[in-house]
C-alpha positions in Angstrom: -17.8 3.5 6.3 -18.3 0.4 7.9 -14.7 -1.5 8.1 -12.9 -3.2 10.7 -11.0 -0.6 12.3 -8.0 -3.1 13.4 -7.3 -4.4 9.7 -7.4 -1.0 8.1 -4.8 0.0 11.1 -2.9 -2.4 10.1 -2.9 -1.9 6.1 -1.7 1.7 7.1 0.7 0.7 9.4 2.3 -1.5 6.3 2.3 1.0 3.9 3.8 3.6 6.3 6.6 1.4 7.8 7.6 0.1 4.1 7.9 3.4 3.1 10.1 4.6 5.8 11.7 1.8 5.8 12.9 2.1 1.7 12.7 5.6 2.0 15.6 6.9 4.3 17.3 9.3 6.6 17.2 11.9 3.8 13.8 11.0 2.0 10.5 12.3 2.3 7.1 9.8 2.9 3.6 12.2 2.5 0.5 10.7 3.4 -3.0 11.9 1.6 -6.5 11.1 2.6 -9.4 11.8 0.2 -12.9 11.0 0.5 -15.4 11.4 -2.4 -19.3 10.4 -2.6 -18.7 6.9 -2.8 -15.3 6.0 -1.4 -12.5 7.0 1.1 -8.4 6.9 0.0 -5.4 7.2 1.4 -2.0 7.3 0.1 1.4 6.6 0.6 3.9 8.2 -1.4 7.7 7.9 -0.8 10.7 9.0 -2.6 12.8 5.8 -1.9 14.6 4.3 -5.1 11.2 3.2 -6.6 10.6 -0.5 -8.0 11.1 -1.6 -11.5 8.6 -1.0 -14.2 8.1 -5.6 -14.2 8.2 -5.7 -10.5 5.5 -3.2 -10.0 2.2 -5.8 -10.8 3.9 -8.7 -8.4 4.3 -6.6 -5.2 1.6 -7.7 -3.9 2.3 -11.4 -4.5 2.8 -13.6 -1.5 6.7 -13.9 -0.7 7.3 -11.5 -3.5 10.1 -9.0 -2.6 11.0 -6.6 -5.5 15.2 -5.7 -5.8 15.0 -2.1 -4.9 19.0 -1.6 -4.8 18.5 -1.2 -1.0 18.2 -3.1 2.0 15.4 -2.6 3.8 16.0 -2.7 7.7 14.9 -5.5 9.4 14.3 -7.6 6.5 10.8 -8.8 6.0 8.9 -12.2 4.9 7.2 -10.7 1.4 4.0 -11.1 3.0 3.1 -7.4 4.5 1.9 -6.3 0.7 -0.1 -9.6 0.1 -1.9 -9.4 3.2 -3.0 -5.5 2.7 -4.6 -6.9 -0.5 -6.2 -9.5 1.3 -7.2 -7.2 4.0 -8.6 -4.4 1.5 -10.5 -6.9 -0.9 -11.9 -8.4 2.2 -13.8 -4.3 2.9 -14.6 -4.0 -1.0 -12.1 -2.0 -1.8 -8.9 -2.0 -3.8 -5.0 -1.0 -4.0 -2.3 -0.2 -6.5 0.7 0.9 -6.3 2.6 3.2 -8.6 6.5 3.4 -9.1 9.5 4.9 -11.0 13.1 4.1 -10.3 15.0 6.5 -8.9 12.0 8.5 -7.9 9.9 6.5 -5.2 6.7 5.1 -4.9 2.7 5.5 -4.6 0.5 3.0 -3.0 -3.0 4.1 -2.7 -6.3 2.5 -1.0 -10.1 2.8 -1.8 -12.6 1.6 0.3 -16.3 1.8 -0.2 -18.6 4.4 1.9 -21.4 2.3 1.4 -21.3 -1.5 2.0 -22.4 -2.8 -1.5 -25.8 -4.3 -2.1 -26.8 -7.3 -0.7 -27.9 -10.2 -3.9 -31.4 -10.2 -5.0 
């Protein structure tokens, strides 16, 4: 895969501290890493109190910062998310996230293998 190795860090790095941070003492975060013939993945599942159902396609908005019920420590700008899109768009690839309330929730990257083909 070609990718920046510094941005990608840094897209993890996100994910993971969000999740820990929403999460808990008494929470669980899992990490997952998949690779099939065309891309790589990762996910970042946590069972923190989960965003609401009309939050869920605006997390990644700039300054967007979804009521969760909980504080998250240390605050935050609303830009972390945003960025990761940026960042991952920027490689090819794509993220979504997945949530329930109460429950916790899912955000998952795919990035190309293969750079895609260059026009004409």
């Amino acid at each position: 895969m070609l990718a920046d190795r510094a941005r990608i860090a840094q897209v993890v790095t996100n994910l993971l501290d969000n999740a820990v941070a929403y999460t808990g003492p008494s929470g669980t975060v899992q990490v997952r890493v998949w690779q099939t013939s065309d891309e790589a993945g990762l996910s970042v599942q946590d069972s923190g109190p989960g965003i609401a159902p009309a939050a869920v396609p605006r997390v990644f908005d700039r300054f967007f910062r979804a009521d969760t019920g909980r504080a998250r420590a240390g605050g935050g700008s609303g830009l972390g998310l945003a960025i990761c899109k940026e960042l991952v768009e920027a490689h090819g690839g794509r993220i979504k996230a997945e949530s329930q309330l109460g429950i916790g929730s899912t955000f998952a990257v795919l990035l190309p293998l293969h750079p895609p083909p260059g026009p004409g």
